[in-house]
C-alpha positions in Angstrom: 50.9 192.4 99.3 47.8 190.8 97.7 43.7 190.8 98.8 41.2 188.2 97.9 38.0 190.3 96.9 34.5 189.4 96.0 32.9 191.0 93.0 30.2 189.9 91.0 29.6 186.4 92.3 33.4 185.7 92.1 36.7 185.7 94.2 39.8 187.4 92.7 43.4 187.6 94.0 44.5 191.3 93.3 47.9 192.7 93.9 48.5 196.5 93.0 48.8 197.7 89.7 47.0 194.5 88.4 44.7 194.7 85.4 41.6 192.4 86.7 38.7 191.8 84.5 35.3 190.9 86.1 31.4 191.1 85.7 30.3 194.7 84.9 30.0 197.5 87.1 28.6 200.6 87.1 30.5 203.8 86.0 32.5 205.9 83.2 36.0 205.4 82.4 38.5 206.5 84.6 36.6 206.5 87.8 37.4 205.6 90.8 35.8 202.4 92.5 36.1 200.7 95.8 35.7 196.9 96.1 34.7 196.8 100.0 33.8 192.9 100.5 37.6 192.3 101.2 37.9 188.8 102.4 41.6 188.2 103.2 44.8 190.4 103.1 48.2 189.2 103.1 51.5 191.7 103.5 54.4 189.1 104.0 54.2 186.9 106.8 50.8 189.0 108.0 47.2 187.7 106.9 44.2 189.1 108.2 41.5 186.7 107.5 37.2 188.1 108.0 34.6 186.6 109.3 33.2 186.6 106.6 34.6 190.1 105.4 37.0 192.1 106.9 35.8 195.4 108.7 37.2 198.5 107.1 38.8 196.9 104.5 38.7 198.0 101.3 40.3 197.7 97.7 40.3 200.6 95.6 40.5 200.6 91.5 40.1 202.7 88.8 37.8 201.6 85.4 40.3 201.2 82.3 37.4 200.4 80.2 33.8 198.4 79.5 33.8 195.8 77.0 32.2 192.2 75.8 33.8 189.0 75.7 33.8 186.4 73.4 30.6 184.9 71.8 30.0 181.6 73.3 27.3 179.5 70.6 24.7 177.6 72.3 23.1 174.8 69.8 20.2 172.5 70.8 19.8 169.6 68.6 17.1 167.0 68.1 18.3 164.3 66.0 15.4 162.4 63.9 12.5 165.0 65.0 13.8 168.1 62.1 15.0 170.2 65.6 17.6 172.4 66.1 18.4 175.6 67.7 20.8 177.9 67.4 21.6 181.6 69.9 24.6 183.1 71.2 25.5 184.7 74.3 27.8 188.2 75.0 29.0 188.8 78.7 29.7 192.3 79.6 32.5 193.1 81.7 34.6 195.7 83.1 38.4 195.8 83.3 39.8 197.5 86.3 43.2 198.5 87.4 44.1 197.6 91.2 45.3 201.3 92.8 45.5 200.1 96.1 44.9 197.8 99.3 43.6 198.7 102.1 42.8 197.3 105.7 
């Protein structure tokens, strides 16, 4: 049994007891959460499929832990004019373990 679920700007395919990382959401460590824009579940040969979401469906987790990835270096460079700039960027995220499907 698996669920396509939107978080964050994203779609994931979650099964249960799956560790999923995506865009940070708020809460402590070892709460319970419930992704509720569930846009397809499949058990088998059965798929349920929303329009866009599905009504009542819902995919509960639990937060493992908050974290930030890897540094990704952004540099601008001017060649001939003495130019160049140099930052980095952090993204925050949240890992979650899948507890359950629902719908």
């Amino acid at each position: 049994m698996y669920a396509v679920v939107k978080t964050g700007g994203k779609q994931y395919r979650v099964t249960q007891g799956e560790y999923l990382r995506v865009e940070k959401l708020e809460g402590n460590e070892g709460d319970s959460i419930e992704l509720n824009n569930v846009l397809m579940i499949a058990d088998g040969d059965k798929l349920k499929i929303g329009t866009p979401m599905i009504d009542g469906g819902k995919v509960t987790a639990t937060i493992k832990s908050h974290g930030r990835g890897k540094k990704v270096e952004i540099m601008k460079f001017r060649r001939r004019k003495h130019h160049q700039k140099k930052t980095g960027h952090r993204q925050s995220y949240t890992e979650l373990e899948i507890t359950g499907i629902n719908g």
